[in-house]
VOTI-205930 format. One record per residue (C-alpha): residue in one letter; chain; x, y, z; residue number from 1. Coordinates in pm, 1 decimal, decimal comma, m for minus. Each point is the difference from the previous one (the first is absolute). Layout:
<atoms>
+---+---+----------+----------+----------+-----+
! r ! c !     east !    north !       up !   k !
+---+---+----------+----------+----------+-----+
! a ! A !        X !        Y !        Z ! NUM !
...
+---+---+----------+----------+----------+-----+
</atoms>
This chain:
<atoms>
+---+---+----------+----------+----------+-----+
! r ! c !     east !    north !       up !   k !
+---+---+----------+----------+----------+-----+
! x ! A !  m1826,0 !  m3204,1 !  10366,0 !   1 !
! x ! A !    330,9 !    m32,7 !   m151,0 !   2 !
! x ! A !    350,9 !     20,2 !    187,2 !   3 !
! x ! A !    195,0 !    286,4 !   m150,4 !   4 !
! x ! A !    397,2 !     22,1 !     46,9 !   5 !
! x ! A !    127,4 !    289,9 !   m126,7 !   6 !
! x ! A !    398,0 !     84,7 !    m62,6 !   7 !
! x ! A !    198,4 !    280,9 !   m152,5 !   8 !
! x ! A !    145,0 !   m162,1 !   m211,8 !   9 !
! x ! A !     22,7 !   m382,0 !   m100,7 !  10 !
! x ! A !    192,9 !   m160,1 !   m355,4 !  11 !
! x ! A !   m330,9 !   m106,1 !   m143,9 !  12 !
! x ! A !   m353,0 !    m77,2 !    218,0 !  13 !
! x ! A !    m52,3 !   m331,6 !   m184,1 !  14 !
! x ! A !    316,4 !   m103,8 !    106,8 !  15 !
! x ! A !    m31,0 !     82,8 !    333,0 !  16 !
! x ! A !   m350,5 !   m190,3 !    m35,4 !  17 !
! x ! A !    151,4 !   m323,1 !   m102,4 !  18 !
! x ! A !    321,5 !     18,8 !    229,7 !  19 !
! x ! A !   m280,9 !     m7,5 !    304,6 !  20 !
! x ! A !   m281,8 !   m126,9 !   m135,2 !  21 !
! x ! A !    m66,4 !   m303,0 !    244,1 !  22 !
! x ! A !     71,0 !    205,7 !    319,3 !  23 !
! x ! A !   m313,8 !    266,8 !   m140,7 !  24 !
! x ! A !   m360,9 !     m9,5 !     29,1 !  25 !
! x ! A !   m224,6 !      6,0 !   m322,6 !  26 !
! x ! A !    m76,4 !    331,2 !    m94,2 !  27 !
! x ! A !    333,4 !    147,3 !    128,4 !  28 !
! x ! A !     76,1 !    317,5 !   m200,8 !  29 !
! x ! A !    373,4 !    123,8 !    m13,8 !  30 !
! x ! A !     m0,8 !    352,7 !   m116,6 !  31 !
! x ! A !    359,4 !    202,2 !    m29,0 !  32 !
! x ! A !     72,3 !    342,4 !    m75,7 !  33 !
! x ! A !    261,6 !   m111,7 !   m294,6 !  34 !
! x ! A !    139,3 !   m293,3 !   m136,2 !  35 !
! x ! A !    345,5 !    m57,1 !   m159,5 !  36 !
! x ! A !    m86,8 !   m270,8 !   m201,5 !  37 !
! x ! A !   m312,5 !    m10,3 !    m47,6 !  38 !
! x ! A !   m108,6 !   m187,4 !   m286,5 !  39 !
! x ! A !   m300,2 !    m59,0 !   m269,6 !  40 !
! x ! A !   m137,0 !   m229,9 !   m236,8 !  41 !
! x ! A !    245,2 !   m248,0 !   m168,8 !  42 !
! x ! A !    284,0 !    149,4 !    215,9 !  43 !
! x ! A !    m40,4 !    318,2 !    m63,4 !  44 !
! x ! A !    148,9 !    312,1 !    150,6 !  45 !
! x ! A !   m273,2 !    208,1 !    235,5 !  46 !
! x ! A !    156,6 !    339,1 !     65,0 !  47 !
! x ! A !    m79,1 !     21,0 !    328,4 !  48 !
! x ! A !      2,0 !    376,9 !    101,3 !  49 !
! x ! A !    m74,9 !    177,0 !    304,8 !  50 !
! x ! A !   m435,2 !    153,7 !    m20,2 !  51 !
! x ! A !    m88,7 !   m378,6 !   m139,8 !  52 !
! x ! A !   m198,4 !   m288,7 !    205,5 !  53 !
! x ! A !    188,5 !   m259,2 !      1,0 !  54 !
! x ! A !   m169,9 !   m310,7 !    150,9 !  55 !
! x ! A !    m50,9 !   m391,6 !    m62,7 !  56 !
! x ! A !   m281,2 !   m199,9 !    200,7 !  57 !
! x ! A !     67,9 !   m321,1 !     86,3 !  58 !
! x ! A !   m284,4 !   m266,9 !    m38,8 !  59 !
! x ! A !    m76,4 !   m357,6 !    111,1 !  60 !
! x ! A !   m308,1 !   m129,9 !   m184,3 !  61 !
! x ! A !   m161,3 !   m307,9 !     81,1 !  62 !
! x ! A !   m110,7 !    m33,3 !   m364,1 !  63 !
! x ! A !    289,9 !     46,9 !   m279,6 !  64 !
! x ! A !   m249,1 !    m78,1 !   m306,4 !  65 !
! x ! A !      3,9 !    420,8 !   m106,5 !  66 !
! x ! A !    302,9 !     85,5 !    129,0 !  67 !
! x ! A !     76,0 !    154,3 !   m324,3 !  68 !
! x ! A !   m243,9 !    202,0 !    m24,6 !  69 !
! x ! A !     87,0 !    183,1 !    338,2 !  70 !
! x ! A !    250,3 !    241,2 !   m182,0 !  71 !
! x ! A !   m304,4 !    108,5 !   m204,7 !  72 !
! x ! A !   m226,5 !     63,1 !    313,0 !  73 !
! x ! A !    281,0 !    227,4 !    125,7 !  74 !
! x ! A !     m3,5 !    224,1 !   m280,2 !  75 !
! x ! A !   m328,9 !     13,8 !     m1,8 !  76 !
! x ! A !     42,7 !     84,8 !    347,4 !  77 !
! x ! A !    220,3 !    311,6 !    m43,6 !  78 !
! x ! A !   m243,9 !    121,7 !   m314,6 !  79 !
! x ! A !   m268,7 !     15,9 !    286,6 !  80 !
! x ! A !    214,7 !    192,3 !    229,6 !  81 !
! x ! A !    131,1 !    240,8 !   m231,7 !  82 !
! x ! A !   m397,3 !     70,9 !   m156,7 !  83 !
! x ! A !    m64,5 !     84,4 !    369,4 !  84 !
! x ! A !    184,6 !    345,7 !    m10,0 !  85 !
! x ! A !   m164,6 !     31,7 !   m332,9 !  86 !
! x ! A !    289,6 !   m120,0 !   m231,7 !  87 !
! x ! A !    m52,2 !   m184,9 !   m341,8 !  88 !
! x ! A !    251,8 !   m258,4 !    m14,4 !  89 !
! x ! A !    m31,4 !   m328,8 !   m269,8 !  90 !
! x ! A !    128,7 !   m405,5 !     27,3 !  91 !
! x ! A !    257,8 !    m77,1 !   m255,4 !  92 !
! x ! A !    m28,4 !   m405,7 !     13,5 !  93 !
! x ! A !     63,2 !   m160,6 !    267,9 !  94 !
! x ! A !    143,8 !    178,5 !    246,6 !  95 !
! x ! A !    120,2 !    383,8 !    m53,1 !  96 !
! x ! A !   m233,2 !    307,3 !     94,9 !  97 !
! x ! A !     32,1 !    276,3 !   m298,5 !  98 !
! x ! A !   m145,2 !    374,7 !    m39,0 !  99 !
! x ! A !     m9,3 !    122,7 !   m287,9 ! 100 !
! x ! A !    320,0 !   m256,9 !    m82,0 ! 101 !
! x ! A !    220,6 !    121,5 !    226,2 ! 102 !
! x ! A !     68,1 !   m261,7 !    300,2 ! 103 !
! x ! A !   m129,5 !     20,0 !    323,9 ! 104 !
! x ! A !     11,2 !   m316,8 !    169,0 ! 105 !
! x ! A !    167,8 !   m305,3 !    m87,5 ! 106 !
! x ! A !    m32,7 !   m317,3 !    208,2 ! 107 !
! x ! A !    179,6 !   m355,5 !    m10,7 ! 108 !
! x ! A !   m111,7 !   m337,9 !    176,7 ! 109 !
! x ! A !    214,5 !   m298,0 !    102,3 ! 110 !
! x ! A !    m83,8 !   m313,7 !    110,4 ! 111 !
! x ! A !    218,8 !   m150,5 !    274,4 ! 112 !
! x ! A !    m44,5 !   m363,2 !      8,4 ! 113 !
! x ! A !     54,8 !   m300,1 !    269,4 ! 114 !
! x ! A !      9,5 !   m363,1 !    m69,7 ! 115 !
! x ! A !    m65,5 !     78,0 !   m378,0 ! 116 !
! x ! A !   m335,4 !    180,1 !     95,4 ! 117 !
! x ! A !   m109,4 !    405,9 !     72,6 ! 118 !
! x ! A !     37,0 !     74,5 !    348,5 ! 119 !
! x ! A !    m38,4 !    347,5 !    m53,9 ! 120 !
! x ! A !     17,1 !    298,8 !   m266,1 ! 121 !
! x ! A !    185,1 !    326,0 !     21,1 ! 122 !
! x ! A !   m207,2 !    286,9 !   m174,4 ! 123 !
! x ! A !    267,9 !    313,5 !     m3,3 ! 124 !
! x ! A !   m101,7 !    333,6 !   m110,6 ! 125 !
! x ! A !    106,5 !    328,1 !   m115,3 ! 126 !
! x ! A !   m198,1 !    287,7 !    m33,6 ! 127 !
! x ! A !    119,1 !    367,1 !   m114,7 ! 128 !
! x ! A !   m159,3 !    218,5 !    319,3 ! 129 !
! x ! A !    175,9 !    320,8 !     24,0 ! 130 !
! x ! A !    321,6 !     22,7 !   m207,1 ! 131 !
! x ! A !      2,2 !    287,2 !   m195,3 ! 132 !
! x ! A !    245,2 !   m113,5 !   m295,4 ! 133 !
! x ! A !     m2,1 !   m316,5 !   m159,7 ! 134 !
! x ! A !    191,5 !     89,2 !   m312,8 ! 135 !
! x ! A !    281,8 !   m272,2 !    117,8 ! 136 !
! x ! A !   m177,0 !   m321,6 !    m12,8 ! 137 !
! x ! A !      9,9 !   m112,1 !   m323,5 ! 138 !
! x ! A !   m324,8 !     21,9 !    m85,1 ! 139 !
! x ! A !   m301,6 !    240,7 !     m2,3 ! 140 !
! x ! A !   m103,3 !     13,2 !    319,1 ! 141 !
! x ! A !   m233,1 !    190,0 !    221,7 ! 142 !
! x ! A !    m90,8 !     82,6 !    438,5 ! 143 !
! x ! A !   m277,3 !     89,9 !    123,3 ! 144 !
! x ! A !    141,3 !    347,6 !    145,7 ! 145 !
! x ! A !     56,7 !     55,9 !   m348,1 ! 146 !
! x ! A !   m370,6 !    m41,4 !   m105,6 ! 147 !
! x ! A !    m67,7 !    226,0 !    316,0 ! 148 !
! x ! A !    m81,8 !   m240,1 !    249,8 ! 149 !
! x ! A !    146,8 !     56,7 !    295,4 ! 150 !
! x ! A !    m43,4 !   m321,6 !    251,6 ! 151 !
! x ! A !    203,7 !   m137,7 !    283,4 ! 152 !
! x ! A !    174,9 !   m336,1 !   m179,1 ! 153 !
! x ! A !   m138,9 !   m178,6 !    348,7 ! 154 !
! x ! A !   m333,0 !    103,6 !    m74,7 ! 155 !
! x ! A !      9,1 !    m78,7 !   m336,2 ! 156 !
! x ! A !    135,3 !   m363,6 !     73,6 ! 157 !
! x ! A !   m317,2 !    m24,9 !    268,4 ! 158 !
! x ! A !   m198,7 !     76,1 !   m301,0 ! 159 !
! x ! A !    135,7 !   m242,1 !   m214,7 ! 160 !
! x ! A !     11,4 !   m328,4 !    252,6 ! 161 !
! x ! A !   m360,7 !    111,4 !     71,6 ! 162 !
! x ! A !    m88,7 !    m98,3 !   m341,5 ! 163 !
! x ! A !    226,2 !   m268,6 !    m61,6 ! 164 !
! x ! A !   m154,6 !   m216,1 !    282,1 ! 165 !
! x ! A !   m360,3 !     98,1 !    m86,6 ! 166 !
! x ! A !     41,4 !   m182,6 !   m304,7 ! 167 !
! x ! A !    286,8 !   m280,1 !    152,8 ! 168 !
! x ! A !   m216,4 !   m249,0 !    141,6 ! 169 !
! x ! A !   m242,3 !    m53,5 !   m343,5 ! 170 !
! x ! A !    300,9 !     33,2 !   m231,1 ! 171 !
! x ! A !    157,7 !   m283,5 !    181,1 ! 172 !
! x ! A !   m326,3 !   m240,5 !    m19,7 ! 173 !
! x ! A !   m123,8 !    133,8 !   m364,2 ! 174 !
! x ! A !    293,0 !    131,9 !   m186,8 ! 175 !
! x ! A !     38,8 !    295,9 !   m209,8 ! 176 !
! x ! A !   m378,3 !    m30,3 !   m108,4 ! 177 !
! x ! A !    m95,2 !    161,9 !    339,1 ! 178 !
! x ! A !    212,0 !    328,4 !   m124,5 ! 179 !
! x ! A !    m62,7 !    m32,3 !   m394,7 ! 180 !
! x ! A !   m232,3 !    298,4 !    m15,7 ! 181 !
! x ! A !    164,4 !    268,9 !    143,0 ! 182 !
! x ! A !    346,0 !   m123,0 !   m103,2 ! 183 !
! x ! A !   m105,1 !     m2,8 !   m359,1 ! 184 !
! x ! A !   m153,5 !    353,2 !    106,2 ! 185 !
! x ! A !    333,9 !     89,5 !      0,3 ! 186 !
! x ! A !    158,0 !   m125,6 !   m259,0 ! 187 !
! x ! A !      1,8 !    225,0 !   m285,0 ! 188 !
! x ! A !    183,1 !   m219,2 !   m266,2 ! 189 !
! x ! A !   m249,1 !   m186,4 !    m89,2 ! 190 !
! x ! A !   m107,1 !     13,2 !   m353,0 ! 191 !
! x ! A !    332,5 !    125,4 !    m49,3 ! 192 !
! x ! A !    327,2 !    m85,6 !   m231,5 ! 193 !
! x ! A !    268,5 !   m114,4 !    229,2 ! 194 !
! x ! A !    289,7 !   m191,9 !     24,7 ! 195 !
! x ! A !     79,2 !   m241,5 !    308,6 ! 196 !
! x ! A !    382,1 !   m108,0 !     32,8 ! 197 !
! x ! A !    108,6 !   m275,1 !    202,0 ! 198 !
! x ! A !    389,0 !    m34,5 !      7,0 ! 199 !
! x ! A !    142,9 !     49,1 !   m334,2 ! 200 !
! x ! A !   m348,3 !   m136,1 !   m170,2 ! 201 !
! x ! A !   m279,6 !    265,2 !    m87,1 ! 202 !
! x ! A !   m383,1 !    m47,8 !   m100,7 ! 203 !
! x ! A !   m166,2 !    307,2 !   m175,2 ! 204 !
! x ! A !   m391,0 !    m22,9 !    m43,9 ! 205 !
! x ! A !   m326,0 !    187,4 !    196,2 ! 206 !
! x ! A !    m55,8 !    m40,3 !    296,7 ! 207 !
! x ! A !   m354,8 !   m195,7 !     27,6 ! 208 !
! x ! A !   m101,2 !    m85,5 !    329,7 ! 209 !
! x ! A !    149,2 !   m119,6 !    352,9 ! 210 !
! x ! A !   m114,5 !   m338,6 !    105,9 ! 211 !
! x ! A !   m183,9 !   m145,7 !    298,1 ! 212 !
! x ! A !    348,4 !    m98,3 !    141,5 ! 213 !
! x ! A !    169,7 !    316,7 !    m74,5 ! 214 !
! x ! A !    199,7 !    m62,4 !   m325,4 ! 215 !
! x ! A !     14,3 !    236,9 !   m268,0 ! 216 !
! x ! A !   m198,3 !   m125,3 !   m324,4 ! 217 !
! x ! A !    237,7 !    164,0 !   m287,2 ! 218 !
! x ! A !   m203,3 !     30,0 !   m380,6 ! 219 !
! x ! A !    305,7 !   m105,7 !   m190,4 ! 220 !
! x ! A !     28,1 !    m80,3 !   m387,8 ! 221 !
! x ! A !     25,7 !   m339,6 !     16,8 ! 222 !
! x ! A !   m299,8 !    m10,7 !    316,5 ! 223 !
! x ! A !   m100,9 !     76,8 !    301,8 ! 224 !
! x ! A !    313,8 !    m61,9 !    281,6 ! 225 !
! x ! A !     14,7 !    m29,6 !    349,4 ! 226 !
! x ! A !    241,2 !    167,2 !    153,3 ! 227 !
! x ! A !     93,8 !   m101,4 !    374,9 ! 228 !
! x ! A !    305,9 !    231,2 !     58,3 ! 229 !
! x ! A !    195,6 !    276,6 !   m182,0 ! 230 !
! x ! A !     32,7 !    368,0 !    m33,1 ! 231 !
! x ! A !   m253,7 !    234,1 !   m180,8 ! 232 !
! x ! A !     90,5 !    244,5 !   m257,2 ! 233 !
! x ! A !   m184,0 !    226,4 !   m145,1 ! 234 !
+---+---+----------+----------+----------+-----+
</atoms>
């Protein structure tokens, strides 16, 4: 059973995570009712608005060998919730939860290191529960109130960590092969033109396959790439 703190408000979970993260317990979630700087992938902005779930789980594996496929398992995670009340949502590679490409969940993981190895990993998340406008953020975006599900953000974070740790202890000993399947379920790019940027650099080609370890497998002209980290565009 995971410890859960819960504040009303808190500049970004993750933070808090890593400010206290050797006076915690593994599994400690910190949940907050908004953030003021909350923050995404490569430093983005997260609008953090009130009707989100905002949380970040703090974890202290024994075993660091698939720690980067974690962020993966969480999406997966929040797919699994979300079919659950009968929604339809999709994986856009690696880590963002889509329906019908508009953004429901995004998530961002951050090692925290001691003595020049893991000690722990800080999975944040940010799901769009019950706000009724997202027209501000920037991007098409989408809450499940607004694809009429109406669910208690607590509940809905109960049914989230109850997946994540059904999976947690295999992904940690086997990788992302444990989750392959139904990830790849999910992810509806494949066989698909896209183009993966990375920085200024971009890659256009189909998308052909994710690998045993997680990495996207890009059809390019010049070959088939792996790609370990970027953004997908369709």
């Amino acid at each position: 059973m995971s410890t859960i703190l819960y504040f009303e408000t808190l500049n970004s979970t993750q933070t808090y995570l890593k400010d206290h993260f050797n006076e915690l317990d593994d599994k400690t979630v910190v949940i907050t009712g908004t953030q003021t700087a909350g923050r995404g992938r490569f430093d983005r902005q997260w609008v953090s608005q009130p009707g989100g779930l905002y949380f970040s789980v703090l974890l202290k594996p024994a075993k660091t060998d698939f720690v980067a496929n974690i962020t993966q398992l969480m999406a997966l995670a929040v797919c699994e919730a979300a079919e659950k009340y009968g929604v339809q949502p999709n994986l856009k590679w690696p880590n963002d939860v889509q329906v019908a490409g508009k953004k429901l969940c995004g998530i961002l993981s951050e090692a925290i290191t001691q003595d020049n190895k893991i000690a722990c990993l800080a999975v944040g998340v940010g799901v769009n529960v019950a706000q009724k406008d997202l027209s501000h953020v920037g991007q098409p975006a989408v809450s499940l109130r607004e694809l009429g599900v109406n669910v208690a953000k607590e509940d809905f974070l109960q049914d989230v960590l109850a997946k994540f740790f059904a999976y947690y202890p295999a992904v940690l000993e086997e990788g992302f092969s444990v989750i392959r399947s139904a990830y790849k379920e999910r992810f509806v790019f494949l066989g698909k033109q896209i183009v993966v940027k990375n920085g200024t650099s971009a890659l256009t080609g189909i998308a052909h396959d994710l690998s045993p370890r997680g990495t996207l497998l890009l059809q390019t002209q010049n070959g088939l790439r792996e790609i370990l980290i970027g953004d997908l565009i369709v």
